[in-house]
C-alpha positions as a Markdown table, in Angstrom:
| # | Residue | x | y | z |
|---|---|---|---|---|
| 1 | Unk | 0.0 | 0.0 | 0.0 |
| 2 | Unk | 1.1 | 3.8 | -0.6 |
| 3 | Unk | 0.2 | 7.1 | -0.5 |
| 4 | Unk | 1.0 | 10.0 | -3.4 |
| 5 | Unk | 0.5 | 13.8 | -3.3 |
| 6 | Unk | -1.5 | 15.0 | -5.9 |
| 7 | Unk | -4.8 | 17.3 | -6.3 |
| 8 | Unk | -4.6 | 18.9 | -3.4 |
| 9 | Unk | -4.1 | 16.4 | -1.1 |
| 10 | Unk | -2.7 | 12.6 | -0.2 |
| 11 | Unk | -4.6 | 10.1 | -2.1 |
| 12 | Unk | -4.7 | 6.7 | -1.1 |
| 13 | Unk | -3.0 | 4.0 | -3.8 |
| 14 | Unk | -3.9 | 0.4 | -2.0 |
| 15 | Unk | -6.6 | -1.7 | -3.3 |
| 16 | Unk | -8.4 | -4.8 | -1.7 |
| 17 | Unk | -6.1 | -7.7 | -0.1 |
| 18 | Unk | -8.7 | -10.3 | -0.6 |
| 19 | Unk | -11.3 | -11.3 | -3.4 |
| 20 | Unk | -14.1 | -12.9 | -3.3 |
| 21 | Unk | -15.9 | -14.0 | -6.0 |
| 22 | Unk | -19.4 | -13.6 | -5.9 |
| 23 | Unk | -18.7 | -10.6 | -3.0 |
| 24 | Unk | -16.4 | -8.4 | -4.8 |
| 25 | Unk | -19.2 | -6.1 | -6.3 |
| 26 | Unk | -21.0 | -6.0 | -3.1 |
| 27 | Unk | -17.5 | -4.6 | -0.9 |
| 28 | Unk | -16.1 | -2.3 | -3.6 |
| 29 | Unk | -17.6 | 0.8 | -2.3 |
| 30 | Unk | -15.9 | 0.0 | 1.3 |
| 31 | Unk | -12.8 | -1.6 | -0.2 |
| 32 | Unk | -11.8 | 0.9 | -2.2 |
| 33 | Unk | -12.3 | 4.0 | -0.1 |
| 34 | Unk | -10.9 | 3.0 | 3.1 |
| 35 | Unk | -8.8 | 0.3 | 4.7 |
| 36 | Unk | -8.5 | -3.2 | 2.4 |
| 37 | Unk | -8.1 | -4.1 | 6.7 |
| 38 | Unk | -11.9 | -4.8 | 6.8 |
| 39 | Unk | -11.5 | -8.5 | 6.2 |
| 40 | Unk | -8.6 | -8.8 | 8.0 |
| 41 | Unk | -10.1 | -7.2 | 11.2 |
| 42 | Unk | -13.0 | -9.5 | 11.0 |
| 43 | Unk | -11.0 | -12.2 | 10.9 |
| 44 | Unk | -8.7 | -10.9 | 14.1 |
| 45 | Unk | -12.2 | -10.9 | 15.8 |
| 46 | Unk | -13.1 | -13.9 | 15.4 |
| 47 | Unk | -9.8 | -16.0 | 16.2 |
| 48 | Unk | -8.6 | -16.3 | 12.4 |
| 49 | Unk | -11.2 | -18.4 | 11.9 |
| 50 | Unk | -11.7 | -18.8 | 8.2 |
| 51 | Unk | -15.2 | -20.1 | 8.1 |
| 52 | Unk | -16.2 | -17.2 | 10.0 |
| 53 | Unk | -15.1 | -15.0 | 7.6 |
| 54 | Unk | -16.8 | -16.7 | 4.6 |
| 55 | Unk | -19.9 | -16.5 | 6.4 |
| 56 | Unk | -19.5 | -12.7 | 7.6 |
| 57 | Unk | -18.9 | -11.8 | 3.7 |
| 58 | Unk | -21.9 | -14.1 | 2.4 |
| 59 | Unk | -24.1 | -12.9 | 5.1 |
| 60 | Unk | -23.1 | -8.6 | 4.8 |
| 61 | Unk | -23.8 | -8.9 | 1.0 |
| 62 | Unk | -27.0 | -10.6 | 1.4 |
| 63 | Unk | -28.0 | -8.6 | 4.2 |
| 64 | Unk | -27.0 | -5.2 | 2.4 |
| 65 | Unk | -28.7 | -5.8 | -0.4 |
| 66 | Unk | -32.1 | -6.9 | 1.6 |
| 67 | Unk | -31.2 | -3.6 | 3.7 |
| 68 | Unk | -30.7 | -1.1 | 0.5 |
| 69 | Unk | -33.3 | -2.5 | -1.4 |
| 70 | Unk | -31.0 | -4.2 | -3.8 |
| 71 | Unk | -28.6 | -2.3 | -6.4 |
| 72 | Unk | -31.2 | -1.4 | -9.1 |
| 73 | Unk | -33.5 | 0.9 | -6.2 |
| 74 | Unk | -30.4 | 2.6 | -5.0 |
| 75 | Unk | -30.7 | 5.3 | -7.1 |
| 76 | Unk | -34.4 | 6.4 | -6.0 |
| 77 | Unk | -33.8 | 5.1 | -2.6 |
| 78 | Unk | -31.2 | 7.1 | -1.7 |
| 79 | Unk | -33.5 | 10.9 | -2.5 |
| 80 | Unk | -36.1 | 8.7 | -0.5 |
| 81 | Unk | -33.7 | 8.4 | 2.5 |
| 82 | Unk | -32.2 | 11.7 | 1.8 |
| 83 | Unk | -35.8 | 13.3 | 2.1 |
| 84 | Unk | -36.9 | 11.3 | 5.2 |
| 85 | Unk | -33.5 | 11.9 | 7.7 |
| 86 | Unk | -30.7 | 13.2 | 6.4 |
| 87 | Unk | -32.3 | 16.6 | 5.2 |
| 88 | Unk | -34.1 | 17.4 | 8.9 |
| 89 | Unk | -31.9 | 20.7 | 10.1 |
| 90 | Unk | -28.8 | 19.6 | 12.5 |
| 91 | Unk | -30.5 | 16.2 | 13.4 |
| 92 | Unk | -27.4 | 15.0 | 12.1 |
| 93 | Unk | -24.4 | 15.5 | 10.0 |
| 94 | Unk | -20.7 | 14.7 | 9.7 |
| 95 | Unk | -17.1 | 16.5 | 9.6 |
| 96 | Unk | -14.2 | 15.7 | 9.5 |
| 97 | Unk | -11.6 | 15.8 | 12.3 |
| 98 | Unk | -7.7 | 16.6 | 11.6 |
| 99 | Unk | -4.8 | 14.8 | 13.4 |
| 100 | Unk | -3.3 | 17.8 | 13.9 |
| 101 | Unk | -4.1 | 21.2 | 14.5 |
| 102 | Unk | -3.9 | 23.4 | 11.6 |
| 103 | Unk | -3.8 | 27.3 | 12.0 |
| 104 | Unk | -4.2 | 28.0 | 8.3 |
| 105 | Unk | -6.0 | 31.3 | 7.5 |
| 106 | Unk | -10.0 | 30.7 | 7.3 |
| 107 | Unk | -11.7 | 29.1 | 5.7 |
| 108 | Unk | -9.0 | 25.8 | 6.4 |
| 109 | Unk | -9.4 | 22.6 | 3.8 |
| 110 | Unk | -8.2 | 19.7 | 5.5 |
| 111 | Unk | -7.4 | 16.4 | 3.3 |
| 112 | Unk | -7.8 | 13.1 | 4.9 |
| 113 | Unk | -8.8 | 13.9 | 8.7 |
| 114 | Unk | -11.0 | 11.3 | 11.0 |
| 115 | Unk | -14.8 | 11.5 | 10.3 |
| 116 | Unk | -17.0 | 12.8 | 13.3 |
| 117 | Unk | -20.8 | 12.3 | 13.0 |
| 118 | Unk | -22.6 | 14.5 | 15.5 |
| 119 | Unk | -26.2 | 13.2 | 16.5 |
| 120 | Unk | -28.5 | 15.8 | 18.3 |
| 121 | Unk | -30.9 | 13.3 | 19.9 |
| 122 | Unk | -33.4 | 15.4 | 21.2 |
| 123 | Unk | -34.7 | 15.7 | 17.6 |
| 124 | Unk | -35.0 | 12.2 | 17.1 |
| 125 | Unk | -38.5 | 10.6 | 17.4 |
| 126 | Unk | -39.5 | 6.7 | 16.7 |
| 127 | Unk | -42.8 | 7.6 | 15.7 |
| 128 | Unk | -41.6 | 10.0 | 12.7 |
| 129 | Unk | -41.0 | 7.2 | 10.5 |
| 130 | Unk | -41.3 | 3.4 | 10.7 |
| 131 | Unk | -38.5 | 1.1 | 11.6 |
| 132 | Unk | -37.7 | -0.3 | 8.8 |
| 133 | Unk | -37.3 | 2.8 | 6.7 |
| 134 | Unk | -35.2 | 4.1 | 9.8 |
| 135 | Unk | -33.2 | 0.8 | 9.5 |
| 136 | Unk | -32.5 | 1.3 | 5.4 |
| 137 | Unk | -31.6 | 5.1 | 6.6 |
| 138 | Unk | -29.0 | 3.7 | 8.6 |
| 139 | Unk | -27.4 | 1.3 | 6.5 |
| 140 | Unk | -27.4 | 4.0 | 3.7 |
| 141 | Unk | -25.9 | 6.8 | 6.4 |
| 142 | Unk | -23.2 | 3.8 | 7.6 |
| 143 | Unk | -22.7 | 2.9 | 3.5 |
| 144 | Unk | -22.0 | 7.0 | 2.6 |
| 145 | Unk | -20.5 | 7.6 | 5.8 |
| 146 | Unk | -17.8 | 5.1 | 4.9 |
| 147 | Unk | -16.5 | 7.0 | 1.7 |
| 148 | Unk | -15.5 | 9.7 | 4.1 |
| 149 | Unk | -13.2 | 7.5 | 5.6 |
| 150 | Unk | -9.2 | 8.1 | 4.0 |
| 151 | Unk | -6.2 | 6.6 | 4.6 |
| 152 | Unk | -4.6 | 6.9 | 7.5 |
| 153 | Unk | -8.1 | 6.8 | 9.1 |
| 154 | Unk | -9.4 | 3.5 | 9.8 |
| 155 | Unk | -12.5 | 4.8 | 11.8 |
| 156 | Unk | -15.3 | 7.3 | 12.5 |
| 157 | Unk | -15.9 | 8.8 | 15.7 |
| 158 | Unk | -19.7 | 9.6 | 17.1 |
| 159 | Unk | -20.6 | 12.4 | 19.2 |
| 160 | Unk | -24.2 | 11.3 | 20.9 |
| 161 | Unk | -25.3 | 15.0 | 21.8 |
| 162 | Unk | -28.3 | 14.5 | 24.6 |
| 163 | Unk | -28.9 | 17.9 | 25.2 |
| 164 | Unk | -32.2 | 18.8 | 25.8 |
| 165 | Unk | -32.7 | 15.1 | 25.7 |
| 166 | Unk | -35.9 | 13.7 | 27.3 |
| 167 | Unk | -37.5 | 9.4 | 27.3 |
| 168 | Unk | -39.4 | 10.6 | 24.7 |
| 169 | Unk | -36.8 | 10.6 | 22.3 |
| 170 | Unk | -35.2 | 7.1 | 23.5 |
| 171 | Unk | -35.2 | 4.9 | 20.2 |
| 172 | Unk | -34.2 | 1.3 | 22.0 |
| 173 | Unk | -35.3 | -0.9 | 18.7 |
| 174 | Unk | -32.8 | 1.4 | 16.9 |
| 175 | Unk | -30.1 | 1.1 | 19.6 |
| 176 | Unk | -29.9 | -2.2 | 19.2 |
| 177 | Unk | -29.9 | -2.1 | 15.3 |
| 178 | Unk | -26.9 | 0.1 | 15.9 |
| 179 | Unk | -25.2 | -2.3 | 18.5 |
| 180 | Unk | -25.7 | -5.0 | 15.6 |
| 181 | Unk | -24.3 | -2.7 | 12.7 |
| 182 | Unk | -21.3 | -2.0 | 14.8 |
| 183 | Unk | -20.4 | -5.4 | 15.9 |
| 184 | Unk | -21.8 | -7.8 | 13.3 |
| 185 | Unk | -21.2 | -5.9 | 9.8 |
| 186 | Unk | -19.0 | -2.8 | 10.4 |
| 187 | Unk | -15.7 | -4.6 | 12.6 |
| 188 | Unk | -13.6 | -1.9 | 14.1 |
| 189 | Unk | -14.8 | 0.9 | 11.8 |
| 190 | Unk | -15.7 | 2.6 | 15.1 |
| 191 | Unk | -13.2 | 5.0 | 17.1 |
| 192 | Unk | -14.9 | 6.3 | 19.4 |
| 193 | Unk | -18.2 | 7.4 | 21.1 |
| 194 | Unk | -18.9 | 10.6 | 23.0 |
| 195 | Unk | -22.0 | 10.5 | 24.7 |
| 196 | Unk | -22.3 | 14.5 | 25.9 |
| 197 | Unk | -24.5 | 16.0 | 28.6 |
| 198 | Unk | -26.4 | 13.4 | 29.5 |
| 199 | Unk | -29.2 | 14.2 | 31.8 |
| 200 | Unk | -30.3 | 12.3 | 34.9 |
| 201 | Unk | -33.3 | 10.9 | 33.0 |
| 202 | Unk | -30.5 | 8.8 | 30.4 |
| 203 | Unk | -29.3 | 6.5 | 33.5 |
| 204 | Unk | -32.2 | 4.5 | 33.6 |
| 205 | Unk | -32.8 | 3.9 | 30.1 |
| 206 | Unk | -28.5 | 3.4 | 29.9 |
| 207 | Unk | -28.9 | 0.6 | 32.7 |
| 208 | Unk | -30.9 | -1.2 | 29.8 |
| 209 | Unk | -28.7 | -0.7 | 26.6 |
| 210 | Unk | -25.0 | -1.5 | 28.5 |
| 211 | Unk | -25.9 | -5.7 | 29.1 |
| 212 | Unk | -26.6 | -5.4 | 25.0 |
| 213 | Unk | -23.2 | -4.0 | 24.2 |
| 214 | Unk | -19.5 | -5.9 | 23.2 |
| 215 | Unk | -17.1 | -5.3 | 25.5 |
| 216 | Unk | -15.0 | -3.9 | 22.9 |
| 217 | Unk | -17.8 | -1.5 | 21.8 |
| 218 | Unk | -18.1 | -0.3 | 25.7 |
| 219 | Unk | -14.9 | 0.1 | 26.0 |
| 220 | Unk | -15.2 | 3.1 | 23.3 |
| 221 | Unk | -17.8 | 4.8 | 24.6 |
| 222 | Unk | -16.1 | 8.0 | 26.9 |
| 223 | Unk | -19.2 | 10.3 | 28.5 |
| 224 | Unk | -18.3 | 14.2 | 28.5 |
| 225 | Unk | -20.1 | 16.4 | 30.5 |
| 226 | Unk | -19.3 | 20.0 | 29.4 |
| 227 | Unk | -18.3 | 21.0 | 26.2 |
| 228 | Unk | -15.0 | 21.6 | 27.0 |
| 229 | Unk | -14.3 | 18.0 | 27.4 |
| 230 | Unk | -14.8 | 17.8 | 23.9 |
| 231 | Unk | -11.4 | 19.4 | 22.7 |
| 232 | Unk | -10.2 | 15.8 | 24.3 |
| 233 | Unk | -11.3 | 14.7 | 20.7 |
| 234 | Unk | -12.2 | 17.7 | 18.6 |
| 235 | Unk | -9.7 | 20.3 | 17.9 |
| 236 | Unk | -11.4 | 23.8 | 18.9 |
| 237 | Unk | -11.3 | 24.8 | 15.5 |
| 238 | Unk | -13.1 | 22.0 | 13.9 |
| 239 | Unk | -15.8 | 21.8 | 16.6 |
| 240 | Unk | -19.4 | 23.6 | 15.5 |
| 241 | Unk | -19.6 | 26.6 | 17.2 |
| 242 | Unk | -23.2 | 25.0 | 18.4 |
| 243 | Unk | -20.6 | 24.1 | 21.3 |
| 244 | Unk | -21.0 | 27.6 | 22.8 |
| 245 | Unk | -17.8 | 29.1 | 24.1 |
| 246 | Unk | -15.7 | 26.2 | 23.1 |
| 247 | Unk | -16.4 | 25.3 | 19.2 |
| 248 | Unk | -14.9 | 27.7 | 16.7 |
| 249 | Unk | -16.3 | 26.2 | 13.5 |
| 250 | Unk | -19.3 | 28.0 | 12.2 |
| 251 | Unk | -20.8 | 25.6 | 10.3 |
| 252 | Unk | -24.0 | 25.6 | 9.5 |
| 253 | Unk | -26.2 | 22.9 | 7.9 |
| 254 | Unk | -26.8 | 22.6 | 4.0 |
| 255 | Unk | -29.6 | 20.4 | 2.2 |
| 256 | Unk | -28.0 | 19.6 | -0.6 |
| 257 | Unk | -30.9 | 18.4 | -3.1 |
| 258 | Unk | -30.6 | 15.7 | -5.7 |
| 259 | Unk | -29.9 | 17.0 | -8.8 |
| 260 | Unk | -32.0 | 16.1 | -11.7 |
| 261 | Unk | -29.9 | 13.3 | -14.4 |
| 262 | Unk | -27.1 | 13.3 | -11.2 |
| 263 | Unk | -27.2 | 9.3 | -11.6 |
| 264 | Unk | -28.0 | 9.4 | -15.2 |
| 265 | Unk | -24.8 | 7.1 | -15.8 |
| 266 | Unk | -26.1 | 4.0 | -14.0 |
| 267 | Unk | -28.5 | 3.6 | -17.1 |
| 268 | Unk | -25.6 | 3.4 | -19.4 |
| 269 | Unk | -25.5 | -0.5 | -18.9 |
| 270 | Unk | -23.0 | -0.7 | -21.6 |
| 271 | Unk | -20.1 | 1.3 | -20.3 |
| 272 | Unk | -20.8 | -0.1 | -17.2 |
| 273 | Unk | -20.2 | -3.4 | -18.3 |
| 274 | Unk | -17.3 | -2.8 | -20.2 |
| 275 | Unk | -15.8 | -1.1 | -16.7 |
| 276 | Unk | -16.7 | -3.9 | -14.7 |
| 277 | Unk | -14.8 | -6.6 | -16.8 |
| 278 | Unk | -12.0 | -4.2 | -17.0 |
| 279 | Unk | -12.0 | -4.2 | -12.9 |
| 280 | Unk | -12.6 | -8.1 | -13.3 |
| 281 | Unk | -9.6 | -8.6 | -15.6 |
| 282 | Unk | -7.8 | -6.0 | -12.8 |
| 283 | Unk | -8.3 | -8.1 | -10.3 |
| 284 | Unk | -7.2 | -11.1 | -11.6 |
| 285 | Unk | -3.6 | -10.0 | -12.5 |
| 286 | Unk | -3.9 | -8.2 | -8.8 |
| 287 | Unk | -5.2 | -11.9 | -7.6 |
| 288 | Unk | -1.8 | -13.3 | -9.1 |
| 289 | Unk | 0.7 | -11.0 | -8.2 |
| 290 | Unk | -0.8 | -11.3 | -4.7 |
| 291 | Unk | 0.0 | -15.4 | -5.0 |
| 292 | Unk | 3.1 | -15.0 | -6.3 |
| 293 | Unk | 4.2 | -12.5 | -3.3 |
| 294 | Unk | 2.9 | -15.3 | -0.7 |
| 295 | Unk | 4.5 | -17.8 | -2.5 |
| 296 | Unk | 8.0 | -16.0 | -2.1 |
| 297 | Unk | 8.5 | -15.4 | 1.0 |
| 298 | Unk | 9.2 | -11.6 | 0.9 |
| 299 | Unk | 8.0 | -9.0 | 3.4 |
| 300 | Unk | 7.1 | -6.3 | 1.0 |
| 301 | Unk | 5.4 | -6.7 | -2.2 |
| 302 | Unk | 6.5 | -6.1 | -6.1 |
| 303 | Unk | 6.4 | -2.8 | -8.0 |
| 304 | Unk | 4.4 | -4.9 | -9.8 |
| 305 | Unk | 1.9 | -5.7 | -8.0 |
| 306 | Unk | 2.0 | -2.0 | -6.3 |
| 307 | Unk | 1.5 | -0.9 | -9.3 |
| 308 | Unk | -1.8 | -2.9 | -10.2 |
| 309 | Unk | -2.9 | -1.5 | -6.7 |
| 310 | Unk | -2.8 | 1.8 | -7.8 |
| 311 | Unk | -4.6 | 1.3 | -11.3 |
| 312 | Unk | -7.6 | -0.5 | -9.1 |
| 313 | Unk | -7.8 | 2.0 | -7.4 |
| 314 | Unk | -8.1 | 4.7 | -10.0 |
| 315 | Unk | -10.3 | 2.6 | -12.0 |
| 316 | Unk | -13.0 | 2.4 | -9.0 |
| 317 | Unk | -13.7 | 5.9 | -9.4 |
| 318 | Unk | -13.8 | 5.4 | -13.0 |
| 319 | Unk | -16.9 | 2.7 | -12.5 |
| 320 | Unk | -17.9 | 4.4 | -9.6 |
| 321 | Unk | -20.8 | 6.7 | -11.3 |
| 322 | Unk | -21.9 | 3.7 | -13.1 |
| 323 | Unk | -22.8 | 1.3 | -9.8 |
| 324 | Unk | -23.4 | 3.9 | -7.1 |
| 325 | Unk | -25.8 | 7.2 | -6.9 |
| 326 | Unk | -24.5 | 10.8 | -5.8 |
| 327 | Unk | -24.6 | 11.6 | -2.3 |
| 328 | Unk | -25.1 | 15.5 | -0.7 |
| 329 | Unk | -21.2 | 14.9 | 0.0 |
| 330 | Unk | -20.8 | 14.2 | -3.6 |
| 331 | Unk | -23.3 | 17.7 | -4.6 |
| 332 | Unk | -21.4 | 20.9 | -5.3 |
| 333 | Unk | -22.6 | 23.4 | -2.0 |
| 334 | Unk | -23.3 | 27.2 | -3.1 |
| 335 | Unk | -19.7 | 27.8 | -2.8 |
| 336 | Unk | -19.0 | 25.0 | -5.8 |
| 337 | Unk | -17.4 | 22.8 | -3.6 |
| 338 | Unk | -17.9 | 19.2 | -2.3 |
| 339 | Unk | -16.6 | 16.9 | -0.4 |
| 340 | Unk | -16.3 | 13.8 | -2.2 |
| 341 | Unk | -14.5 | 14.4 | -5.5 |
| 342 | Unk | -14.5 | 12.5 | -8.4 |
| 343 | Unk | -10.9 | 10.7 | -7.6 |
| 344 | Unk | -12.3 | 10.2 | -4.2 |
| 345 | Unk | -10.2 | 12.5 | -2.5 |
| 346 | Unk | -12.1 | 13.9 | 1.1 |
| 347 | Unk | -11.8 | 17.4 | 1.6 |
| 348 | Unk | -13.5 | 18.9 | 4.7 |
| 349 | Unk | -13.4 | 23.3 | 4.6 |
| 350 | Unk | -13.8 | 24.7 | 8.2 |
| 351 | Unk | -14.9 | 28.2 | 8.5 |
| 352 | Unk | -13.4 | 29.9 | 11.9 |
C-alpha cells in the first residue's frame, strides 16, 4: 500500500487484499475507499477463523442488499432516504476531524482527517417514520459515511449529543440495530463514542442498553459532560460553534438536493459493463501478483503488484458513477465545492 501527493491532497493508492468471487461487487464501495483491513479485522475478531469470515462476507452482502433494497433501487432510494432523515436541520451530520491542528488562515481545507458524526438526539423521534425505513436510513448513512473514511483513518468517531434530551426521544429498537451494525457488519470501523451532557433521566434507560453491548464497543464509549471535554477529541477549530464558548467552526447545515440526471450514468448499462470486466480482468492479474508474493516469502510486495494497486484504485472511481448514486457529500454546495471528489479525495473546509 502507498500514498501519493496529488490534487490537493494525499490520495490513497492500496486496493483490496482479498477477493471474493461472488462478493467483490458488493464490498467495492468499502474496499476501495478506506482500509483493504476490513477483512482482515474481522478475521482478528473472530480467532482467524476462516469459516467465519466466509460467512460474515456471504451474510453482509446478502444482508445489504435486503437492507438497501438491492442495487437497481439505489438510485431512487437514496432521494427517499435523503428526504426522510438526512435533510431534517442539524439532526445529524458529519465532519471531518484533523490529526493535527492546523492554523491555516480561514476558511482551512483539511485532506484526509478522522470523520466525526454529531447526532442531536433530542430531535429524534421513533414515531416520525417506521422502523424499517429508519433501519435502510442507517445502513445507507453507515454505507455513505464510509466514503469519508481516507487513509490513515481506519474509523469514525460519534458524538451522541443529549442535550435537551428527554425518554421521549429514546429509540431502543434502533439502539440495538446500531449495536448490531457495529459489531456484526462494520468490525472496528468505530473510534470512538462521546456521549455529551447526558441528563439524569439517560441513566435509567443506559442501565438497559449496557448488558446489549461488546465489550469492545463499551470500552469506546467516553461520556463528556461539558463541552469543553470535547477538545479531548475535537480540535477547537473543527468543533461547531453549536458548542457555545468552546467550538470555533461556524458551520451551518446545508440540504444539498438531488440533482435532476445526477445518476444518469447508472442507465448506461454498456459502459458499465465494459468497466466492470476491465476491474474483473484487474483483479485477476492483482489476484496473481498477490500469490506469487505469498509464494515467495518476501516481506514487502513487487512494483508490480504495487502498481496494479494503484490502477484498481483509479479505476474504482472510474466505474464508480456507473454502480453507485450521488450523495449530498458528492453535490457541489453554493460555494462550488464538495466533499467527495471524483478521484475520491475527502476534503472537509472549516470556517473559523
Amino acid at each position: 500500500m502507498g500514498e501519493e501527493e496529488g490534487g490537493g491532497g494525499t490520495q490513497r493508492t492500496d486496493a483490496p487484499l482479498f477477493v471474493f468471487r461472488g462478493f467483490a461487487l458488493a464490498l467495492q464501495p468499502a474496499l476501495a475507499t478506506s482500509s483493504p483491513l476490513l477483512l482482515l479485522l474481522y478475521r482478528v475478531l473472530r480467532g482467524w477463523r476462516c469459516k467465519c469470515l466466509e460467512n460474515y462476507t456471504s451474510h453482509k452482502s446478502k444482508w445489504s442488499c435486503r437492507c438497501s433494497g438491492g442495487e437497481e433501487k439505489n438510485n431512487r432510494n437514496e432521494i427517499r432516504c435523503e428526504g426522510r432523515g438526512v435533510r431534517e436541520p442539524k439532526k445529524g451530520f458529519v465532519m471531518g476531524k484533523p490529526k493535527k491542528n492546523n492554523r491555516a488562515n480561514p476558511p482551512l481545507t483539511i485532506c484526509h482527517p478522522l470523520p466525526t458524526s454529531y447526532l442531536n438526539v433530542h430531535l429524534h423521534y421513533s414515531s416520525d417514520q417506521d422502523p424499517k425505513t429508519l433501519e435502510r436510513l442507517t445502513i445507507y448513512l453507515m454505507e455513505t459515511g464510509r466514503l469519508l473514511i481516507q487513509s490513515p483513518a481506519e474509523t469514525v468517531a460519534l458524538v451522541f449529543d443529549l442535550t435537551q434530551f428527554g425518554l421521549s426521544n429514546m429509540d431502543y429498537s434502533l439502539v440495538q440495530f446500531l449495536v448490531k451494525c457495529f459489531e456484526a457488519y462494520y468490525p472496528e470501523s468505530l473510534g470512538t463514542i462521546l456521549i455529551h451532557n447526558a441528563p439524569l433521566v439517560f441513566w435509567g434507560a443506559w442501565k438497559i442498553i449496557e448488558p446489549w453491548l461488546d465489550p469492545v464497543v463499551a470500552s469506546k464509549i467516553k461520556f463528556t459532560y461539558k463541552d469543553q471535554d470535547l477538545l479531548d477529541l475535537i480540535p477547537a477549530e473543527h468543533l461547531p460553534d453549536s458548542f457555545q464558548g468552546v467550538g470555533k467552526d461556524k458551520y451551518k447545515y446545508q440540504y444539498l438536493a438531488p440533482v435532476a440526471g445526477e445518476n444518469d450514468l447508472m442507465k448506461d448499462e454498456a459502459t458499465k459493463g465494459a468497466l466492470l470486466a476491465e476491474r474483473n480482468a484487474l483483479t485477476e492479474k492483482y489476484d496473481a501478483k498477490t500469490k506469487e508474493w505469498i509464494a515467495s516469502g518476501s516481506e514487502t510486495a513487487s512494483p508490480d503488484r504495487e502498481a496494479l494497486a494503484k490502477e484498481l484504485h483509479t479505476q474504482y472511481y472510474k466505474l464508480e458513477p456507473y454502480i453507485r448514486a450521488r450523495s449530498q457529500y458528492h453535490r457541489k454546495n453554493s460555494t462550488g465545492k464538495s466533499i467527495v471528489q471524483p478521484d475520491g479525495t475527502v476534503f472537509w473546509t472549516y470556517n473559523n
